[in-house]
LOVEX-12166 format. One record per residue (C-alpha): residue number from 1; x, y, z. Coordinates in Angstrom, 1 decimal. Layout:
N
{node NUM, {X, Y, Z}} ...
end
This chain:
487
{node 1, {56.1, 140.4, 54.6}} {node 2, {57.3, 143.0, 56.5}} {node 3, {57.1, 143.9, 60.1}} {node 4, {54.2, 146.6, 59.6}} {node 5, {52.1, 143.6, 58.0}} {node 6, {52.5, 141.4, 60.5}} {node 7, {51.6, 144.0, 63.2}} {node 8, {48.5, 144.7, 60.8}} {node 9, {47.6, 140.8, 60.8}} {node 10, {47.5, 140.6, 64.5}} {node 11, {45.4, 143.8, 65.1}} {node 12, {42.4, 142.3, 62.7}} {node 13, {42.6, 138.8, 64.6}} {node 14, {40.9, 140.2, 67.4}} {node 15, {37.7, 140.4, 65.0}} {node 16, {38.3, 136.7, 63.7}} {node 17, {35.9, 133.7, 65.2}} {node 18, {37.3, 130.5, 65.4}} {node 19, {35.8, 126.6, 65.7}} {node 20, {38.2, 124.5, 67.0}} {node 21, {37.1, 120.6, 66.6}} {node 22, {38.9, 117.7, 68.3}} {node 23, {40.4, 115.8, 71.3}} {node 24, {41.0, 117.5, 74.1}} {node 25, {43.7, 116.4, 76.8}} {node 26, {45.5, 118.0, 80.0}} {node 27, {49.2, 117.7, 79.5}} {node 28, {50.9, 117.4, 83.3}} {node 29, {54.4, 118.2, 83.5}} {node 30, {57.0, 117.4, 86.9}} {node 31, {59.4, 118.7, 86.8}} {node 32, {62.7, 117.6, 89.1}} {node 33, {66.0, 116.7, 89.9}} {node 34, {67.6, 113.0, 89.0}} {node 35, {70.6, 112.8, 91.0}} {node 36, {70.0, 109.0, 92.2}} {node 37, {68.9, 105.9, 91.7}} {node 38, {66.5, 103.6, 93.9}} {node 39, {67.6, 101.0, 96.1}} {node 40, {64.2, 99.3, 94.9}} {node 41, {65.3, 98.8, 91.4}} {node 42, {67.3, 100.4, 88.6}} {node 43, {65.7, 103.1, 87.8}} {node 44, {66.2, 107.1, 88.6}} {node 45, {64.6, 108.8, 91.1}} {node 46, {63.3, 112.3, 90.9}} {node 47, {63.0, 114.7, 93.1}} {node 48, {59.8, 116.9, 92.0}} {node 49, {60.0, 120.3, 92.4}} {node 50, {58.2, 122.4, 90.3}} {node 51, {54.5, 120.9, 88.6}} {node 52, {52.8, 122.5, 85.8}} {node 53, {49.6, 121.7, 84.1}} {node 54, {48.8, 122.8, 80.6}} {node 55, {46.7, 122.5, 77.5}} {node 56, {47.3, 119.6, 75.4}} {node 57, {45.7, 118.1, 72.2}} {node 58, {42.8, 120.5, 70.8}} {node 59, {43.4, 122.1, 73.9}} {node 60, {46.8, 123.6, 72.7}} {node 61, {45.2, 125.0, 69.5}} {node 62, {42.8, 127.0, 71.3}} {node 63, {45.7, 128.0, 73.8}} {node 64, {47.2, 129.5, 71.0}} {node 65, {44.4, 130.8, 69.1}} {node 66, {43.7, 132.5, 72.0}} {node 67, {47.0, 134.0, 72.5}} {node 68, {47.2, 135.4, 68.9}} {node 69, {44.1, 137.7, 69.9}} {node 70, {41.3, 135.2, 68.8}} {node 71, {38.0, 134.5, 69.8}} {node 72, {37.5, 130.7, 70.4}} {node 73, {35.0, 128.5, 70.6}} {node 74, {35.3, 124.3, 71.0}} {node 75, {33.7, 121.3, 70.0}} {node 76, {34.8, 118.1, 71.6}} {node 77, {33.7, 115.3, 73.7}} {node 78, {34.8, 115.4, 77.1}} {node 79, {34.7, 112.9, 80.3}} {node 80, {32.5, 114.2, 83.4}} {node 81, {35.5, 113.7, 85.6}} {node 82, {37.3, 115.9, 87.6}} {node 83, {40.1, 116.6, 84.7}} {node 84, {37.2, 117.6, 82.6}} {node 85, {35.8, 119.9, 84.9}} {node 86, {39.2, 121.2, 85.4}} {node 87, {39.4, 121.8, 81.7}} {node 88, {36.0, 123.5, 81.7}} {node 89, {37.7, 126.2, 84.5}} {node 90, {41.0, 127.3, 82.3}} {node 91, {38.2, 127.4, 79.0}} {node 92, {36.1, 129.5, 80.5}} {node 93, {38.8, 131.6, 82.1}} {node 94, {40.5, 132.3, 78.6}} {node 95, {36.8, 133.4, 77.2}} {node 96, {36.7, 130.6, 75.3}} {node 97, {32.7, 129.3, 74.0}} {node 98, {31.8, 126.3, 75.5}} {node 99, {28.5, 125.2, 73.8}} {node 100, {30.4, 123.0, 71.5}} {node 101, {31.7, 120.8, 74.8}} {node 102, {29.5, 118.1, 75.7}} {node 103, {30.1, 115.3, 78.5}} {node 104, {30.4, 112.0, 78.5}} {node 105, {30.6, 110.1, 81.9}} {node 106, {31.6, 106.8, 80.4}} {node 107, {34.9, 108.4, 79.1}} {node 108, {38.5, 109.3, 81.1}} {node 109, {39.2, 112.9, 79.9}} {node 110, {42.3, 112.6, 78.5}} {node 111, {45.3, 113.2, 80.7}} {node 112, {49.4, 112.7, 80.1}} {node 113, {51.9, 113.5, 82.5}} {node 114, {55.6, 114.1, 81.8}} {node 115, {58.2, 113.7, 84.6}} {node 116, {61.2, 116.0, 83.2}} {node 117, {64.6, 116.3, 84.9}} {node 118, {67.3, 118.2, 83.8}} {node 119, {65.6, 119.2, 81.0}} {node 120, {65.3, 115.9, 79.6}} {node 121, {61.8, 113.9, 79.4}} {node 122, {62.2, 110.9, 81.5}} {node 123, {58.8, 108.9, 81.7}} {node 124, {55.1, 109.8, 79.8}} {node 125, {52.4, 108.7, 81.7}} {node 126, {49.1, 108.3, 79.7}} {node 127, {45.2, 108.0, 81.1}} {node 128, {42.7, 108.4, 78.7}} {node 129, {40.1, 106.9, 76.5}} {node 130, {40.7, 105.8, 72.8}} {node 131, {37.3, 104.5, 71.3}} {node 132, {34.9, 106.4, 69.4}} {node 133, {32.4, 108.4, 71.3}} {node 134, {29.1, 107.0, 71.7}} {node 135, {26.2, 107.9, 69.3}} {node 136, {24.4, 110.1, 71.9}} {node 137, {27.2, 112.8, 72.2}} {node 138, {27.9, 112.2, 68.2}} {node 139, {24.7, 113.4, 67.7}} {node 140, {25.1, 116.1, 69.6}} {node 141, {28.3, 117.7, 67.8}} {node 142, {26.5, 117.2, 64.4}} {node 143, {23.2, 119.3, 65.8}} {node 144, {26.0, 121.8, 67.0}} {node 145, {27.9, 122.1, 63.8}} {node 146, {24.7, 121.8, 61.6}} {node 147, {23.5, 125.5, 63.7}} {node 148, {26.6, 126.5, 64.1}} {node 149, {29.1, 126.5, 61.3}} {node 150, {28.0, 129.2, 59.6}} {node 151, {28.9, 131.9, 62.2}} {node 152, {32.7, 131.1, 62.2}} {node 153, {35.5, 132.6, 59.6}} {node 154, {37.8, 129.3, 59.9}} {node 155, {37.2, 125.8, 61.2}} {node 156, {40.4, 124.1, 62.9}} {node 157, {40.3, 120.0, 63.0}} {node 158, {42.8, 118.9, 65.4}} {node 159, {42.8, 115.0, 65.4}} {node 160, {45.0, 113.2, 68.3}} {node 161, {42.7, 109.7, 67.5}} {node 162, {41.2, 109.7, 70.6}} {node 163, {37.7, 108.8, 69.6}} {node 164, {36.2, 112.8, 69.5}} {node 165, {36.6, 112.8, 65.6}} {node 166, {34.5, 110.1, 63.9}} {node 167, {34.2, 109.7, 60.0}} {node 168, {30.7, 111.0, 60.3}} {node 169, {32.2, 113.9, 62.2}} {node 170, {35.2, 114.6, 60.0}} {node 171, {32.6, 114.6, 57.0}} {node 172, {30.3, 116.9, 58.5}} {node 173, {32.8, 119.3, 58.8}} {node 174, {34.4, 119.2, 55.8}} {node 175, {31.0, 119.7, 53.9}} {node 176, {29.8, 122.5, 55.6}} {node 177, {33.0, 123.9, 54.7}} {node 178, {32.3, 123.6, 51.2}} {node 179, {28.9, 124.1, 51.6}} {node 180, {29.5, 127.8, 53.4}} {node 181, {32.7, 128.6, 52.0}} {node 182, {34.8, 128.6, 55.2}} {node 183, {38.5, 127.3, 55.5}} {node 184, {38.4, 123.9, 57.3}} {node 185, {42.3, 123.2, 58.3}} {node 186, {43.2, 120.0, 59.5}} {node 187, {46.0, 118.9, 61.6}} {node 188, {46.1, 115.1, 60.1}} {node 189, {46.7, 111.6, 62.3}} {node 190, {46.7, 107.9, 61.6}} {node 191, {47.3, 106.2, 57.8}} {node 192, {43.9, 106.7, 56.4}} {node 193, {43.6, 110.2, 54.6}} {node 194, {40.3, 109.8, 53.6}} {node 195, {38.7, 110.8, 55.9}} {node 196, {39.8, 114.3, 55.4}} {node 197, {38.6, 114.3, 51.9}} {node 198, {37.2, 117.7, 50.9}} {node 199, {39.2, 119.8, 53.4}} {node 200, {40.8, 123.1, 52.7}} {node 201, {43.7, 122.0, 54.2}} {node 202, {45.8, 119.4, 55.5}} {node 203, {49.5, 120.1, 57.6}} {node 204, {51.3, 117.1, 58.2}} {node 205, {54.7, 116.3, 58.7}} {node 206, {57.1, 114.5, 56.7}} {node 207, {56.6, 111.0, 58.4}} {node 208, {53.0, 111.3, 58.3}} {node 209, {52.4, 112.4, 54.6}} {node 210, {55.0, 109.7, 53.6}} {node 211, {53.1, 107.2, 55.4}} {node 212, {49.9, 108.7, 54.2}} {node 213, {50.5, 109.1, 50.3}} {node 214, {52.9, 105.8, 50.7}} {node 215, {55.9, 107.2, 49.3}} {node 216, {59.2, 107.8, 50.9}} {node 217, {60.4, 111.2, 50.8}} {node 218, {64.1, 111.3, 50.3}} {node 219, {64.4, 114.3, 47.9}} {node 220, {62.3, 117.1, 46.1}} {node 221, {60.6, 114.8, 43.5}} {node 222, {59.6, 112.2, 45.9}} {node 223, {58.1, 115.5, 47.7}} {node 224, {56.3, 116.9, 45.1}} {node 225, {54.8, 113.0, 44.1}} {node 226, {53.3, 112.6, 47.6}} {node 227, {52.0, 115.6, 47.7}} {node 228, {50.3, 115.6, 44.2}} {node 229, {49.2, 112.9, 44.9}} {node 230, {47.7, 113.8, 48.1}} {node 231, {46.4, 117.0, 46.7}} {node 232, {44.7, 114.9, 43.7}} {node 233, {43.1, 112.0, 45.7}} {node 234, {42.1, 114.2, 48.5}} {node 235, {40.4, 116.8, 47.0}} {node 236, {42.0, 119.6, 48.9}} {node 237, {42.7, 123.5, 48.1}} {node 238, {46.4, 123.0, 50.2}} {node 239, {49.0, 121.1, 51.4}} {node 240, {51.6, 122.1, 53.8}} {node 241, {53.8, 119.6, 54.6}} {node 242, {56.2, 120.5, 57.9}} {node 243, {60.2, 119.1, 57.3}} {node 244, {61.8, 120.1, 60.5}} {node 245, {64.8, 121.5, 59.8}} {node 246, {64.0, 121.5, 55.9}} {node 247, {61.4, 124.0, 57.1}} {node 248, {58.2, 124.0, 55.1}} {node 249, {56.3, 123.2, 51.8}} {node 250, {53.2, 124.8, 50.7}} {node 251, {51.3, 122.8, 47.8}} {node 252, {48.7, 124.2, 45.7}} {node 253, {46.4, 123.4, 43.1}} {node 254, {47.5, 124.7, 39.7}} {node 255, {50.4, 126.8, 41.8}} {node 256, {54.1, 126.3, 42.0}} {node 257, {55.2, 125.0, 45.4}} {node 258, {56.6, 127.5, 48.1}} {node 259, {59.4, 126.0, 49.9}} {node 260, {59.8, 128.1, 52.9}} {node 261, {63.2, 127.3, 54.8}} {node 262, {63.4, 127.1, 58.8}} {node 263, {64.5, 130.1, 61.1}} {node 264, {67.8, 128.9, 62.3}} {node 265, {67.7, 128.6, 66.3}} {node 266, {68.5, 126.1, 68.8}} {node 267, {66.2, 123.2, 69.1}} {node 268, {64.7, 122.7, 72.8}} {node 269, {61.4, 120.8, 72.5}} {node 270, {59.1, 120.2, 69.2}} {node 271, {56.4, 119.3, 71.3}} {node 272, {53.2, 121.8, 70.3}} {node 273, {54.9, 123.3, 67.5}} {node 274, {52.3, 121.8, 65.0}} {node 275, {49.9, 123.5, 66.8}} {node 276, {51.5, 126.3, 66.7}} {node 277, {51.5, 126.7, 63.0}} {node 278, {47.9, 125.5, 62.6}} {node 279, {47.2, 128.3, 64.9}} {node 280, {48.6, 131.0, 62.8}} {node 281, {48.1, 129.3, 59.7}} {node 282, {44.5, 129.0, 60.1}} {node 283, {43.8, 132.5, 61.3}} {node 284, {46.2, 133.7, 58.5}} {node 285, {43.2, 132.5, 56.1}} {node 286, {40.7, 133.6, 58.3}} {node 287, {42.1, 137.3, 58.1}} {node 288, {42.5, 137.0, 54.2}} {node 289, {46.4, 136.4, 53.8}} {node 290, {47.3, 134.6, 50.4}} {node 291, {48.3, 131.2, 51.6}} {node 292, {52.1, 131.4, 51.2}} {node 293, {52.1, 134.8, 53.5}} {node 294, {50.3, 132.9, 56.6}} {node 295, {52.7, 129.7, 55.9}} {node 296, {55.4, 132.4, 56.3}} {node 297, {54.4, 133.8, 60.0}} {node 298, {53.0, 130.2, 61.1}} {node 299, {57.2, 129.1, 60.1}} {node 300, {58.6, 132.0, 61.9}} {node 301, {56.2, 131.3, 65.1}} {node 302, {56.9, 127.6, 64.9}} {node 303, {60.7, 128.6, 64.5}} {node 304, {59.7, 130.5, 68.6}} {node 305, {57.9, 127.4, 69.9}} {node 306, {60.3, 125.1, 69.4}} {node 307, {62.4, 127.2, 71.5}} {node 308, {60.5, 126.6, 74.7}} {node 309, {60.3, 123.4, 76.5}} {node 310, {56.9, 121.9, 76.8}} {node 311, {53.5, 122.8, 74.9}} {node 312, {54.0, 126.5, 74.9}} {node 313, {52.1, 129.4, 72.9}} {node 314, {53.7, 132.4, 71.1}} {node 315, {52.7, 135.6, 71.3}} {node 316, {52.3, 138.2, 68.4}} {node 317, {54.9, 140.6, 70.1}} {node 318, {57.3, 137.6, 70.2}} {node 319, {56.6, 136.9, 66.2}} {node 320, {56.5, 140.6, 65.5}} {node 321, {60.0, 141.0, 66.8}} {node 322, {61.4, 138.1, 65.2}} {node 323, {60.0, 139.1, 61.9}} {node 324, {62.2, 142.6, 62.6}} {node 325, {65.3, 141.0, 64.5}} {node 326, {66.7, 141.1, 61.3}} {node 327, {65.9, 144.4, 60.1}} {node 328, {67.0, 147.5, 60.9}} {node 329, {65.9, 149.7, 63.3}} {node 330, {63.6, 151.6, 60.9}} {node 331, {61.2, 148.9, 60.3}} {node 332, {60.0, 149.3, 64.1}} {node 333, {58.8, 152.7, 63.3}} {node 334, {57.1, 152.3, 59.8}} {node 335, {53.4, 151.6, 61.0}} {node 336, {49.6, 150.7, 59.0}} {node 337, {47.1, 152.7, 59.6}} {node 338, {44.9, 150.2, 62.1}} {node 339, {48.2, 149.7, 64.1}} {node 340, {49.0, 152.9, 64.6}} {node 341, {45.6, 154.5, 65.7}} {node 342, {45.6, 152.2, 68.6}} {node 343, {49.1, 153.2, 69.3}} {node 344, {48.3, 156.6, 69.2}} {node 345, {45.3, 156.1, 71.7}} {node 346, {47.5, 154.4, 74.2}} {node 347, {50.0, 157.5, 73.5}} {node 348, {47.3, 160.3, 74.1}} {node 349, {45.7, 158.2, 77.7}} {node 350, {49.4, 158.8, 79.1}} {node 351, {49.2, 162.4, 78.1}} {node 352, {51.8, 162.3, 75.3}} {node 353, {51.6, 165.7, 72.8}} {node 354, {51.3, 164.6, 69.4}} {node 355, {52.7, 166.5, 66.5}} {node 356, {51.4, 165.1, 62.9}} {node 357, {53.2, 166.6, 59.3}} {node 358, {53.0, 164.9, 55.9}} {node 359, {54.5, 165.0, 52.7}} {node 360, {56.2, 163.3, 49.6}} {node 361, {59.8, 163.9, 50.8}} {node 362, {61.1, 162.7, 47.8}} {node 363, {65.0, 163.3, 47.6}} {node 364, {65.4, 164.4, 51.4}} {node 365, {67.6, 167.2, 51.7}} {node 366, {68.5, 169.6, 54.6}} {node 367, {65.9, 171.3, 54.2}} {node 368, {63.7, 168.7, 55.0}} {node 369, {65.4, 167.5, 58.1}} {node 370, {65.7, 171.2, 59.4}} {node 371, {61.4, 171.2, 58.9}} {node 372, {61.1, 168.0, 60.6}} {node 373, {63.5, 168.7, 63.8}} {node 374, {61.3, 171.8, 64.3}} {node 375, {57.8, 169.7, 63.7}} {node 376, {59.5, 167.1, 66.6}} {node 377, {60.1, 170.1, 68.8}} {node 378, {56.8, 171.3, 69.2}} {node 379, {56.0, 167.7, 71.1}} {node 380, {56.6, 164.5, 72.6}} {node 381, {55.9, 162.7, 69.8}} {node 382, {56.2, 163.0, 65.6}} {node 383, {54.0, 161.1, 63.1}} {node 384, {55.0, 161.9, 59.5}} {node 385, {51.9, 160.2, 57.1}} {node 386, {54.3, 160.2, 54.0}} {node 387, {52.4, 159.9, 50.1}} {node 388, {52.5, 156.9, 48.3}} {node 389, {54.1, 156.4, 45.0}} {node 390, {50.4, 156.5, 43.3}} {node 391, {49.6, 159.6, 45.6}} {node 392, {52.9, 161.2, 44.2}} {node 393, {52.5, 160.7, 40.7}} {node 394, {48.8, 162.5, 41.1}} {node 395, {50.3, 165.6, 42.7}} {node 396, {53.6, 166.0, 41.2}} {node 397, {53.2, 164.0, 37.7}} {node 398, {54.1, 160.7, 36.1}} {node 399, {58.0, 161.2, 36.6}} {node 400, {58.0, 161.4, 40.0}} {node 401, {58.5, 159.9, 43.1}} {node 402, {62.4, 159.8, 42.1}} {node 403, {62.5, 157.3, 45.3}} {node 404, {60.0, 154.6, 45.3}} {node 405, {57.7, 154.7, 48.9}} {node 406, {59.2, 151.9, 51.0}} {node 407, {62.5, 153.8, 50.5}} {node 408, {61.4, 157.1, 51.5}} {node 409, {59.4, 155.4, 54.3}} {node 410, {63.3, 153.8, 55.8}} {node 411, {64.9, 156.7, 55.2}} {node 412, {62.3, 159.1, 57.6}} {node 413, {62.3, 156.4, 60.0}} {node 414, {66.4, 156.2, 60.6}} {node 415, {65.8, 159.8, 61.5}} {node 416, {65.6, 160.5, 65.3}} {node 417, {63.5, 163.4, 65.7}} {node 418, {60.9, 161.3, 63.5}} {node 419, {58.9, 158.6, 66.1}} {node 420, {56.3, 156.7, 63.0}} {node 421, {56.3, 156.6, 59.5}} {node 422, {52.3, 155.6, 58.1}} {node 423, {52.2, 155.7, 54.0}} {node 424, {49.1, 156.7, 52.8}} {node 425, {47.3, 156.9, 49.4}} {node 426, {44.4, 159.4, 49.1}} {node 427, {44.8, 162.8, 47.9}} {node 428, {44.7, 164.4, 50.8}} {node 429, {45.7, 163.2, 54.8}} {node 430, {42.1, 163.8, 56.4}} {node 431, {41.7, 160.1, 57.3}} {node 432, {45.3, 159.7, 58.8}} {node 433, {44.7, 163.3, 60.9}} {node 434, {41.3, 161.7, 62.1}} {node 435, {42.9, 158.8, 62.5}} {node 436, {45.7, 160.0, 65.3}} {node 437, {44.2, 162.8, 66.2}} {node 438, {47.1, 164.9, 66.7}} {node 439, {47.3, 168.0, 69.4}} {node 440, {49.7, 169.9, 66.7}} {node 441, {49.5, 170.1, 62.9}} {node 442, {52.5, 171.6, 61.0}} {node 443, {52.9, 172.3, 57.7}} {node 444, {54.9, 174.4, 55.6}} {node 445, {55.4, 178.6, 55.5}} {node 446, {54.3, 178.4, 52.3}} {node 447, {50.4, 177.7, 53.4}} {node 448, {48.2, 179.8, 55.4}} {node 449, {46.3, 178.3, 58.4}} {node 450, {43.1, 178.6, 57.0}} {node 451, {44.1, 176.3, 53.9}} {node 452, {45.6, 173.5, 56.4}} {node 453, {43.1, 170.1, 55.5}} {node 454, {42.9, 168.8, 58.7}} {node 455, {42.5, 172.2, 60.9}} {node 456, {39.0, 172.3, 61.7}} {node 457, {39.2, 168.1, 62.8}} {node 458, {42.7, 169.7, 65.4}} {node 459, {40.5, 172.4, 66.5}} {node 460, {37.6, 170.5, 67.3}} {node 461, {39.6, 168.7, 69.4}} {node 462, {41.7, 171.5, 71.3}} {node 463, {44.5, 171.4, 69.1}} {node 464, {46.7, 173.8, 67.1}} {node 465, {48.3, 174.7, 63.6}} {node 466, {51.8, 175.8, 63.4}} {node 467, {53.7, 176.5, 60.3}} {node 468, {57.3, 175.8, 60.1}} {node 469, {59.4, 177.7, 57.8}} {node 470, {61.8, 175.6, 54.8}} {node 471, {65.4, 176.4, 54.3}} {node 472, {65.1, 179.0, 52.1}} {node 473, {66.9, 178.1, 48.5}} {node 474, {66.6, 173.9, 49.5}} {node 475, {64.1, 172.1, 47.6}} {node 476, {63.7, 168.3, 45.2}} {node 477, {63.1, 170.6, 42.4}} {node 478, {66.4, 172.6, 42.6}} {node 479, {67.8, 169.0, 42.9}} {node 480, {66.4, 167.6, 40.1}} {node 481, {67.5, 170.4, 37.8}} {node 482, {71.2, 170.8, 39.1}} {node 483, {71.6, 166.6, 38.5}} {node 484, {70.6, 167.7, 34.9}} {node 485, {72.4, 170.5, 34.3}} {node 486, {75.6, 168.7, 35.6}} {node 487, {75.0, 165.3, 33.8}} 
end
């Protein structure tokens, strides 16, 4: 995917609802220095100075979820506890939905503390209750989810076996999955499987889906066995198993596997990056991504979180970057429509003159580069909406473009006096000028004002024509027939 996709992604997860369904924990971490050890017995001593107190379990998923632009809402099990009512206060501050959460006050909300020094994880210190939850509060997550299902685009199970998700739980979603037609992704624990059955689908990792399928994977076929037969005997749609520094593998029905290698990086802390990639994984489907294209964000923002020490969420401007560290600068400037409307917005509140052109510019030549420095002079910013190859073909004939679009989209954008780059397919750029509702429209000398599409929108608006003369004698045409005539 390219970086312009991935910007696209993000902008339409603000409209995307999420259930998140699971056990939900407070992860403590102290953290100190361990320059000593105690008179008392041999052991270290640390000098706390720094505590931090984050999401953990369920909790983390819906960190995360919220991070990527989201909107959230829980269903858990929690105790009524001070813990739990500290849970409730960060929830509600993130706009997270609550009327998924019930209370039990016969259960310890889940609580681990980790005492870190020198960047190393010392001790883990665990309070919490494992058993199933009582029938009263099971009762009530299956009235929830009976109402409720229906109004999400993706459910997210996230199961630390803690006692939230019970078979009859676990089943209950999974049907109303099915039942509605909305992805139910599962972030797998224990040795029994089954209780998954009829998920979308599952992520373990290695260890887990070896111990799951009960086959050691050592190489690719042992792979592709456990996860056939995991497919098969589970009745899911997916299966992406997580391999560390293998990376990933996606499994489909009826589809060749996508192996997806890791993004090299140095290795700080793995903790949370599951839930990192169920995050993004999960609202890849939500947003309508083919499955191997939200395995391949959810691997580069797992490739970030492991990165950071601790349960820690990724941004989209941290996974939109890495997806164009590698790129050139160009790619920052090439934009979709629905990302670059809002850029323009935020462009014309700080007062910024915009100046839209658009064209084919197929062969650039001088003379286009003279046109567009005097288009980038008439403001603070240039937007050139450039035609697509199908656009091209229906104004200039079946033999052309000579340079297929994501070319001529690269080449604009390495050009300085040129700010974004948006392809576009109609026949005409009325959308795109309505779109970024530029203060100055240029086209060519070789139009009159009144035959400018777009004019009367710029008007409207307080806005101008100008026409910018070509090079005289410079043109793709006069190309075209000297490569011929020479060749």
């Amino acid at each position: 995917m390219e970086r312009r996709e991935v910007e696209s992604f993000f902008e339409r997860a603000a409209s995307v609802r999420v259930l998140v369904i699971g056990d939900l924990m407070l992860d403590e971490y102290l953290w100190g220095r361990a320059e000593r050890i105690s008179p008392e017995a041999p052991v270290q001593v640390v000098d706390v100075v720094r505590e931090d107190l984050r999401l953990g379990g369920a909790g983390n998923v819906v960190h995360n979820l919220v991070a990527l632009g989201a909107n959230v809402s829980i269903c858990s099990v929690i105790g009524a506890d001070e813990n739990g009512a500290l849970l409730r206060r960060v929830f509600l501050e993130k706009g997270v939905d609550l009327a998924g959460l019930f209370e039990d006050p016969q259960r310890k909300t889940s609580k681990k503390t980790r005492v870190i020094a020198a960047n190393q994880q010392i001790v883990r210190i665990d309070r919490e209750t494992k058993s199933p939850i009582d029938v009263h509060c099971q009762d009530a997550m299956l009235r929830f989810l009976e109402t409720s299902c229906g109004s999400f685009d993706v459910i997210v199970v996230s199961d630390y076996l803690k006692g939230v998700l019970t078979p009859e739980i676990l089943s209950a979603v999974c049907q109303a999955g099915r039942r509605l037609a909305i992805p139910v992704v599962v972030d797998p624990k224990g040795d029994d499987y089954g209780k998954y059955r009829g998920a979308t689908l599952l992520t373990p990792n290695r260890k887990e889906a070896e111990i799951a399928s009960r086959i050691a994977i050592s190489d690719q076929e042992s792979l592709e066995l456990a996860a056939s037969g995991l497919l098969g005997e589970l009745e899911l749609d997916a299966l992406l198993i997580t391999r560390s520094e293998a990376g990933m593998s996606l499994f489909q029905r009826l589809v060749s596997a996508v192996h997806i290698p890791t993004v090299a990086r140095e290795v700080f802390d793995v903790t949370g990056a599951g839930d990192t990639v169920i995050s993004v994984l999960s609202l890849g489907l939500a947003c309508g991504l083919a499955l191997p294209e939200a395995a391949w964000i959810a691997n580069v923002a797992a490739g970030i979180a492991v990165g950071k020490l601790g349960t820690s969420t990724v941004s989209p401007q941290e996974i939109v970057a890495e997806v164009g560290h590698a790129l050139k600068d160009s790619d920052s400037k090439i934009k979709n429509l629905d990302v670059l409307a809002r850029l323009m917005a935020a462009e014309h509140a700080r007062g910024k003159k915009i100046v839209f052109t658009n064209g084919c510019f197929d062969l650039l030549h001088v003379g286009h580069v003279k046109y567009l420095q005097k288009a980038r002079a008439l403001g603070d910013l240039l937007v050139v909406g450039l035609n697509s190859d199908a656009s091209v073909r229906r104004l200039k004939g079946e033999k052309r473009p000579l340079i297929e679009e994501a070319e001529r989209a690269h080449i604009l954008a390495a050009l300085d006096c040129i700010d974004y780059v948006v392809l576009f397919d109609d026949d005409t750029p009325l959308r795109l000028i309505e779109a970024v509702a530029p203060d100055i429209l240029v086209k060519g000398g070789d139009y009159r004002v009144e035959e400018v599409v777009g004019r009367e929108l710029v008007e409207a608006k307080g806005g101008r024509v100008e026409l910018v003369q070509f090079v005289d004698g410079r043109s793709t045409s006069r190309i075209i027939e000297k490569i011929l005539a020479s060749y």
